[in-house]
Every structure is written in structure tokens, then in C-alpha cells.
C-alpha positions in Angstrom: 0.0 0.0 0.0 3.0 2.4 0.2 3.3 2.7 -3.5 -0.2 3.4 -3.8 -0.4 6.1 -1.2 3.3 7.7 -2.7 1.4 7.8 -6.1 -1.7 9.2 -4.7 0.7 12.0 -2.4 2.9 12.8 -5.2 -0.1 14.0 -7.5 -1.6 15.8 -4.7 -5.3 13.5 -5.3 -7.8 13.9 -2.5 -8.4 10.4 -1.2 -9.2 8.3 2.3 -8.1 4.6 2.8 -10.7 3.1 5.1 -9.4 0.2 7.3 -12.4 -1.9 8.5 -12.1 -5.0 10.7 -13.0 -7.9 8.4 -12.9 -7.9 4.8 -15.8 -6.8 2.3 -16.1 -9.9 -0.1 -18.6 -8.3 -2.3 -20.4 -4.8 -3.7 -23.5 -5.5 -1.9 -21.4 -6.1 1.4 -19.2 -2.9 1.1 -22.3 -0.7 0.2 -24.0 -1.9 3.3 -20.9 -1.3 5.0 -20.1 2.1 4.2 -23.9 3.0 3.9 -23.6 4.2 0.2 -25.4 3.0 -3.0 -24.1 -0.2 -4.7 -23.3 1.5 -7.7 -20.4 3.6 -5.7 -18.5 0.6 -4.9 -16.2 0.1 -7.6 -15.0 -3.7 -8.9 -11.2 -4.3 -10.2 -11.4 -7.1 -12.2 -8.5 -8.2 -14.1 -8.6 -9.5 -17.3 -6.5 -11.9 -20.1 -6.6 -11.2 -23.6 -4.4 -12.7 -26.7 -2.9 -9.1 -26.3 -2.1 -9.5 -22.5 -3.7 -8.2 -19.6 -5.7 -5.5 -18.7 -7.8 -4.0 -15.7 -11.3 -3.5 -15.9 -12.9 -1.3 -13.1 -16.2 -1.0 -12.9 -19.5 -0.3 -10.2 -21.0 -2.5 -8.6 -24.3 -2.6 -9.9 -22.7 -3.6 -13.0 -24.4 -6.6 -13.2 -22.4 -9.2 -15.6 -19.5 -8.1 -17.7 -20.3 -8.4 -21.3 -16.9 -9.7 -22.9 -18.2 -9.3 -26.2 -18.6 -6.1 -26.2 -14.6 -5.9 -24.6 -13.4 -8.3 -27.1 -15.2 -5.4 -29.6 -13.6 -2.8 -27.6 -10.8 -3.8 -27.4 -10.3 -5.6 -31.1 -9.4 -8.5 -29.6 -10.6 -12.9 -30.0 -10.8 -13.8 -26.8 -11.0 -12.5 -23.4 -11.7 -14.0 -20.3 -11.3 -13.4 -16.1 -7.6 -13.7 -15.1 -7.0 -16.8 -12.9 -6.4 -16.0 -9.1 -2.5 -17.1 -9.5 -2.8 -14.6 -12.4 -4.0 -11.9 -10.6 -1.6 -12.3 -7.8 1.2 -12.6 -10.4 0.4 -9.4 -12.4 -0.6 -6.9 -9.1 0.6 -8.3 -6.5 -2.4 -8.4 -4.7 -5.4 -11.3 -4.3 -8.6 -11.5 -6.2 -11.0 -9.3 -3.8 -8.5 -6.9 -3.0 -7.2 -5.5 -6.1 -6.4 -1.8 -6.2 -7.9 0.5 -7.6 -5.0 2.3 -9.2 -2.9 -0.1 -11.3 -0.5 2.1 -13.5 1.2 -0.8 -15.2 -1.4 -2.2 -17.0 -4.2 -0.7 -19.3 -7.5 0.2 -17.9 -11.4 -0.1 -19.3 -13.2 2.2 -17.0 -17.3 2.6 -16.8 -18.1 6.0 -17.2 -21.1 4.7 -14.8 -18.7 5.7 -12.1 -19.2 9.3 -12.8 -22.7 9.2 -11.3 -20.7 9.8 -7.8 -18.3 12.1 -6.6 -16.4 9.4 -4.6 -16.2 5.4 -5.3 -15.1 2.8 -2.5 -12.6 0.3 -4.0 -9.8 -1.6 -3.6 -6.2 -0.6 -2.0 -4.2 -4.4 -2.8 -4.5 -4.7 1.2 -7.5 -7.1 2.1 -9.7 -4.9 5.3 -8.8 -1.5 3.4 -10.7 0.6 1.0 -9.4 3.3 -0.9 -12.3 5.8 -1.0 -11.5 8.6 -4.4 -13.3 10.5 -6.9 -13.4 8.8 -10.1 -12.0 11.5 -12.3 -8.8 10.6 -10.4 -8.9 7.0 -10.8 -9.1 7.8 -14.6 -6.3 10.8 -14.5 -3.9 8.1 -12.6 -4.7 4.6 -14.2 -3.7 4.4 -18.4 -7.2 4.1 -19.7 -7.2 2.4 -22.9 -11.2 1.9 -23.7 -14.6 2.8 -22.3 -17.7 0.9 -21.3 -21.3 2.4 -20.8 
């Protein structure tokens, strides 16, 4: 979480990391949690395409993601969830506890996100949540497609 907090410091974003005694396993939980709307909680999902990998953050009312319309976006054949020993490998951080912020790989964000000023997500340290404004997430993260 130090690299994440020197990223956040050194381009002066506005942010809170939450610590909470147990960890928040799903959107529904952390909503409840934090007593905000579903759709504020924001997923990091990492994903494998023929091209490599990429992170895919979305909120948490999303209901399924639609990898066609990412293999569209993203002009690729296939695409499919990373494994959990691939998740680990590429952020260092287990399945459930992804950050947020992931300036090594290439992001698809969901403009949903902007319905908020602040989103509750992942820090890559299980009983945190990083709590930022979505503008930021996109400003820090290398955003290479849209969805919604």
C-alpha cells in the first residue's frame, strides 16, 4: 500500500483509505458497509486477452460483464477473467482486494462511475478501501477503452 499512497501524495489527489475490521467480499457487502449505493463501490477485475492483460474497473451494480462487447472494444478474440494465481502474479495483490490504481497495466473504466463524486474500491491490502473520486482513478490509471 505504500506505493499506492506515494502515487496518490505525489499527484496531490484527494483520497481516504478506510481500514475496517473484516474484509468486504462483495459490492453489496461494502455498500452496506459504508452505507452508500451499490453503484459507488467500484469492482477491479482483471482480465487476459491474446494481447495481455488488462484491468477492468467497474461499479457494482454492473451486473455481468459483457466480454463481447470488450473483445469489440478492445479488437481482440478472446477474453476471459484472469485466474487467481494470475491476478496475484500481475498486481501483486489477491482476487478481492485489487487496487484500484494499477498504473502498469491498461485500464477499461465505466463511465457509470461518474454518477458519484467518490467510489469505495480496492487498495491491494484485504480490510482497506481506498475511497477517491473517479476523475482521479481515470487521470492516474492508463485508460485504454470505455464501457457504458
Amino acid at each position: 500500500m505504500d506505493t499506492l499512497v506515494a502515487i496518490l501524495e505525489k499527484l496531490h489527489i484527494e483520497y481516504e483509505i478506510i481500514k475496517h475490521a473484516r474484509q468486504l467480499h462483495t459490492a453489496q457487502e461494502g455498500a452496506d458497509y459504508f452505507g452508500i449505493e451499490i453503484g459507488q463501490t467500484a469492482k477491479t477485475l482483471i482480465l487476459k486477452t491474446e494481447q495481455g492483460f488488462y484491468v477492468l474497473i467497474v461499479s457494482g451494480d454492473y451486473a455481468r460483464v459483457d466480454f463481447d462487447t470488450i473483445k469489440s472494444i478492445l479488437s481482440v478474440e478472446q477474453v476471459k477473467l484472469a485466474s487467481p494465481k494470475e491476478v496475484e502474479q500481475v498486481t501483486s495483490s489477491k482476487i478481492g482486494s485489487v487496487s484500484l490504481i494499477q498504473t502498469e497495466l491498461p485500464t477499461i473504466f465505466d463511465r457509470q462511475l461518474h454518477r458519484f463524486t467518490y467510489v469505495y474500491g480496492g487498495t491491494g491490502v484485504p480490510e482497506t478501501t481506498l475511497k477517491i473520486r473517479p476523475s482521479d482513478i481515470e487521470k492516474i490509471n492508463e485508460i485504454a477503452a470505455f464501457i457504458r
